[in-house]
C-alpha positions as CSV (number, residue, x, y, z in Angstrom):
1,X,42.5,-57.9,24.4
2,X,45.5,-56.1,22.9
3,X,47.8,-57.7,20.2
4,X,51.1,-59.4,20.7
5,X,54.9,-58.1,20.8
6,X,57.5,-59.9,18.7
7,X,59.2,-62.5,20.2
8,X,57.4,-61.9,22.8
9,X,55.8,-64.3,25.9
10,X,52.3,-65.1,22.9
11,X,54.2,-64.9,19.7
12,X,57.4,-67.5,21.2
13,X,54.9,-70.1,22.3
14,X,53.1,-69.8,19.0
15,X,56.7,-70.2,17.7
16,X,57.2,-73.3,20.1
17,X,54.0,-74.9,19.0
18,X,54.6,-74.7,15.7
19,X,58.1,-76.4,15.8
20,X,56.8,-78.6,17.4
21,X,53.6,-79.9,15.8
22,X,55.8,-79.6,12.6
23,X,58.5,-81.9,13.5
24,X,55.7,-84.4,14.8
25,X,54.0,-84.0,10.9
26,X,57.4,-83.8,9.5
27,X,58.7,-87.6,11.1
28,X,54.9,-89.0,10.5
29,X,55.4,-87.9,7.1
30,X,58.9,-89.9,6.3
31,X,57.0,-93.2,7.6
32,X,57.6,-95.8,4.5
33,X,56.3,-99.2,5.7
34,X,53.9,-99.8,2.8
35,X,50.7,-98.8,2.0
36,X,49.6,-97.3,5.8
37,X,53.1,-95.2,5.3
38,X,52.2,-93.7,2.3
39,X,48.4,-92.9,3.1
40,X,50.2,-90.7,6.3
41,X,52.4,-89.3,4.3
42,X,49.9,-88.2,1.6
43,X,47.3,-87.2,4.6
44,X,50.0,-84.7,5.8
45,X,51.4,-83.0,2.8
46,X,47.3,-82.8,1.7
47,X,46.8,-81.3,5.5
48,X,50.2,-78.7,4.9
49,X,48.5,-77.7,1.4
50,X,45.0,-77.1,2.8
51,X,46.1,-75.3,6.0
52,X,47.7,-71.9,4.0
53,X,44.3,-71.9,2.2
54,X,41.9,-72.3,5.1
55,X,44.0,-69.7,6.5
56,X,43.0,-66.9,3.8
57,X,39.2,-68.4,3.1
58,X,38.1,-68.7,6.1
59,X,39.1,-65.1,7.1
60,X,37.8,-63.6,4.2
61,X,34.2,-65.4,4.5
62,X,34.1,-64.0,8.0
63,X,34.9,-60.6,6.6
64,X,32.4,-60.6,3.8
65,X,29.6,-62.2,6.3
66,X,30.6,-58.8,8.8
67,X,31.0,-56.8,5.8
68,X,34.0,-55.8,6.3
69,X,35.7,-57.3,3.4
70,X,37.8,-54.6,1.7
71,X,40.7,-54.1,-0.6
72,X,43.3,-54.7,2.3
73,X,42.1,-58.2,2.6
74,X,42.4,-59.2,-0.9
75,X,45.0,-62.1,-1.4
76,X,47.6,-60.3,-3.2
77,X,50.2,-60.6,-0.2
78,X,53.2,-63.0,-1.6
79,X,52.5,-65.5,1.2
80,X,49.0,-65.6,0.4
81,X,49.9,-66.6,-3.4
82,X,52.3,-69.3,-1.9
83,X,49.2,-70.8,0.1
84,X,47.0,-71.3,-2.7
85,X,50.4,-72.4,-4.6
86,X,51.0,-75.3,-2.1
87,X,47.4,-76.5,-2.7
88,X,47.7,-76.4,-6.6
89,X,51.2,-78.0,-6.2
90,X,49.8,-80.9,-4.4
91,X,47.2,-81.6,-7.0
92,X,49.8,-81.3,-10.0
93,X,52.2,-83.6,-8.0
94,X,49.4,-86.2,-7.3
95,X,48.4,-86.2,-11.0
96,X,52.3,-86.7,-11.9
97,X,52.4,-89.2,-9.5
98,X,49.9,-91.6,-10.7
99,X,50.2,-91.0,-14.0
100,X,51.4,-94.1,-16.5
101,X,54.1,-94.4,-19.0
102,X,56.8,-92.5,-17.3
103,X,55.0,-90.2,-14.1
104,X,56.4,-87.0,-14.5
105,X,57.2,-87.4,-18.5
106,X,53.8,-88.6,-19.2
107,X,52.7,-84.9,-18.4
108,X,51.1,-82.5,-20.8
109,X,53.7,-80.0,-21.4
110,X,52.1,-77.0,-19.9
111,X,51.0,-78.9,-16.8
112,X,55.0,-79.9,-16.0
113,X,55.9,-76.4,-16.6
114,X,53.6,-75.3,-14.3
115,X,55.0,-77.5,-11.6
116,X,58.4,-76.6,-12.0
117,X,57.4,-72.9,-12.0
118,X,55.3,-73.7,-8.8
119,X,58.2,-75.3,-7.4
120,X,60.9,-72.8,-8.0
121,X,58.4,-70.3,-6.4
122,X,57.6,-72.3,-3.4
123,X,61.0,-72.5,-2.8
124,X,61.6,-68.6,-3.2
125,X,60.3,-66.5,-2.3
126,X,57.3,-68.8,-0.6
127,X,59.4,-70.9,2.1
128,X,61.6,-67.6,3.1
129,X,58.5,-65.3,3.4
130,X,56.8,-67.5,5.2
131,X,59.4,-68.5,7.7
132,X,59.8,-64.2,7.9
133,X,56.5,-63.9,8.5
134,X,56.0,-66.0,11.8
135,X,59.2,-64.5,12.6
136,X,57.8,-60.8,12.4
137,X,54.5,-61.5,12.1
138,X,52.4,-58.4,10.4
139,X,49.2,-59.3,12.8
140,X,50.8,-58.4,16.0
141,X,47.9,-56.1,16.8
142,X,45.6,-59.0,16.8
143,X,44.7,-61.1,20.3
144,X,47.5,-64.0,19.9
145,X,44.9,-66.6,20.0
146,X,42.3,-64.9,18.3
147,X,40.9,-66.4,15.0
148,X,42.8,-64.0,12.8
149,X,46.2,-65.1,14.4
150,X,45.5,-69.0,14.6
151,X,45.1,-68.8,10.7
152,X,47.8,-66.5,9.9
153,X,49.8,-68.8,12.1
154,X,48.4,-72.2,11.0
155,X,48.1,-71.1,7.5
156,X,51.7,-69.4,7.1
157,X,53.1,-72.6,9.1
158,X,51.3,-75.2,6.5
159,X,53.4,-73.1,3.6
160,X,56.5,-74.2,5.6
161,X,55.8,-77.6,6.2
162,X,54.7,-78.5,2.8
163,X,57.5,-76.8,1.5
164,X,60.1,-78.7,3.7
165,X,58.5,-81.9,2.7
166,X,58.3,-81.9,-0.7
167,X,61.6,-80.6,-0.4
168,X,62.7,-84.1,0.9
169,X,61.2,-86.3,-1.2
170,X,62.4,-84.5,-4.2
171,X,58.7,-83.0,-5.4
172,X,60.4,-79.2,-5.0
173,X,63.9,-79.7,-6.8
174,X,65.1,-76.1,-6.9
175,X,68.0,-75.6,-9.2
176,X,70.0,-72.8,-10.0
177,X,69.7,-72.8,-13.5
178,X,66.0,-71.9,-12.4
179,X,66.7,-69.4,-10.3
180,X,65.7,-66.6,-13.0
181,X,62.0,-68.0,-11.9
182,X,62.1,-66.3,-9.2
183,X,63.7,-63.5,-9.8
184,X,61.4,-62.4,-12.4
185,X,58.4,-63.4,-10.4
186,X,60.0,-60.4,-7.7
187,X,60.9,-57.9,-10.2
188,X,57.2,-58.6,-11.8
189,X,55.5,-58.5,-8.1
190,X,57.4,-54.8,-7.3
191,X,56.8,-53.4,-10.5
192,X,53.0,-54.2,-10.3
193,X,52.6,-54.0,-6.9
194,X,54.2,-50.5,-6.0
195,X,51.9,-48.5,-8.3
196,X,49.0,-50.2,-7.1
197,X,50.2,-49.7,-3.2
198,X,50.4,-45.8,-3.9
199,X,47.2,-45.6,-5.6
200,X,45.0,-47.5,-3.2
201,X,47.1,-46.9,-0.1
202,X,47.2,-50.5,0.8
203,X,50.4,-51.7,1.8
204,X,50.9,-55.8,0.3
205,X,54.0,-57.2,0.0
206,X,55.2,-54.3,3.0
207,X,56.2,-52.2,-0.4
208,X,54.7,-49.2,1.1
209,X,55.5,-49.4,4.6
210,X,57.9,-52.4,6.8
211,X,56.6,-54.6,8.5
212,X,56.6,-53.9,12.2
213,X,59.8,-54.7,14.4
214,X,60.9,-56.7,11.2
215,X,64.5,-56.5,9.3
216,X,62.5,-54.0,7.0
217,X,62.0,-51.7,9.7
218,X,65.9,-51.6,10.5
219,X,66.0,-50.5,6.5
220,X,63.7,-48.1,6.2
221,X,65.1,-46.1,9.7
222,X,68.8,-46.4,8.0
223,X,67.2,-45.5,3.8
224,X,63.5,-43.6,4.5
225,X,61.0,-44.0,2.2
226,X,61.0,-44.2,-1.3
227,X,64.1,-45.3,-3.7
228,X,66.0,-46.0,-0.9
229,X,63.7,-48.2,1.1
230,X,63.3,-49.9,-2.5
231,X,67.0,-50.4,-3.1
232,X,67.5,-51.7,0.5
233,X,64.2,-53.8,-0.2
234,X,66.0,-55.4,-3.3
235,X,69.4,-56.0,-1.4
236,X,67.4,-58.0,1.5
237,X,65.7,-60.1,-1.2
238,X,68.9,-61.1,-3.1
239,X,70.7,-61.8,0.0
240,X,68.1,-64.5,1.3
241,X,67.5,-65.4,-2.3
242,X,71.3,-66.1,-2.8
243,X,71.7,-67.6,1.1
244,X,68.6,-70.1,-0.1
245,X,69.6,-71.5,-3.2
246,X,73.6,-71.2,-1.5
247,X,72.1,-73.9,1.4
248,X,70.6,-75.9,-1.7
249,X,73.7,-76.2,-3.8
250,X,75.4,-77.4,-0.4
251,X,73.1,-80.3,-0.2
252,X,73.6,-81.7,-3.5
């Protein structure tokens, strides 16, 4: 079976699906009538965490038993850093949580400042890149509803979710002040991650080549390759980065 066109008949009912299983998880999750309402709401921020990870092990064992696993499927992608960052943010929050003398302030040092950092990058560039990649997914030449694209769409949908919920109850506080965070994290990611793209000919974080049908696409047709496709890379980044923390500020 062939692969899948964006938005189109396959990839909008995976879109439907998702929005829809998520705002089932996402109301389960706001349940607070004691003890039964906090076990659910634990159960599905633990099942968002575990989801993004499932969806880059489990690929990668069936890869490695086919032997196929190769330097394209190592988990260098951004999204696939924010999937393993849900899990470890969910661990550090739980420890935070039941801590004594103070949660949060009781904290070794280095383990809070690894939560904030966490948090400021689940925020950006994890929830955006996520939400772009289910939007334009980079798999469309897969079956829809073959075991490559349920994870990719499970696992990239469990990065949102989590991030949405710990977004409500105040476990991912993003603040502007932190917003250098991020910033470096992208500048660091493009500077390491271009060289290593040219030399190996892979193509993670799309710094090589767009992602089909995607707004990267639209750049790369109006810049070509090269400093221009960078510079218009950079520009896209900022502008969701500064709509993001915008809609934040709002909030407050």
């Amino acid at each position: 079976m062939t692969g899948f066109e964006t938005f189109g008949p396959e990839h909008l009912l995976w879109l439907v699906i998702l929005a829809a299983a998520g705002t089932v998880l996402y109301r389960a999750a706001s349940v607070r009538n004691g003890r039964n309402g906090t076990d659910l709401k634990e159960r599905v921020m633990l099942a968002a965490a575990v989801f993004p990870v499932l969806g880059r092990v489990l690929p990668a064992l069936y890869e490695i038993r086919k032997g196929i696993y190769g330097p394209d499927s190592l988990p260098l992608h951004v999204c696939s850093m924010a999937g393993y960052g849900c899990l470890l943010h969910f661990v550090l929050s739980c420890k935070a949580d039941r801590s004594s003398g103070g949660g949060r302030a009781a904290l070794a040092a280095g383990r809070l400042t690894a939560l904030l950092v966490l948090s400021e990058l689940l925020f950006f560039p994890g929830l955006p890149g996520a939400l772009m990649a289910l939007l334009f997914p980079g798999w469309g030449w897969c079956a829809p509803f073959s075991f490559l694209s349920i994870c990719e769409f499970l696992g990239h949908g469990g990065i949102v979710l989590y991030v949405l919920l710990r977004l409500r109850d105040g476990g991912i506080c993003p603040g502007l002040q932190r917003a250098w965070i991020p910033m470096l994290f992208c500048a660091v990611y493009a500077l390491v991650m271009i060289p290593f793209d040219r030399m190996t000919g892979m193509n993670y974080g799309f710094l090589l080549l767009p992602s089909p049908d995607s707004p990267l696409s639209g750049i790369a047709a109006l810049t070509g390759s090269g400093i221009g496709y960078y510079a218009g890379y950079a520009l896209l980044v900022l502008g969701i980065m500064a709509a993001s923390y915008a809609l934040v500020l709002r909030r407050k």
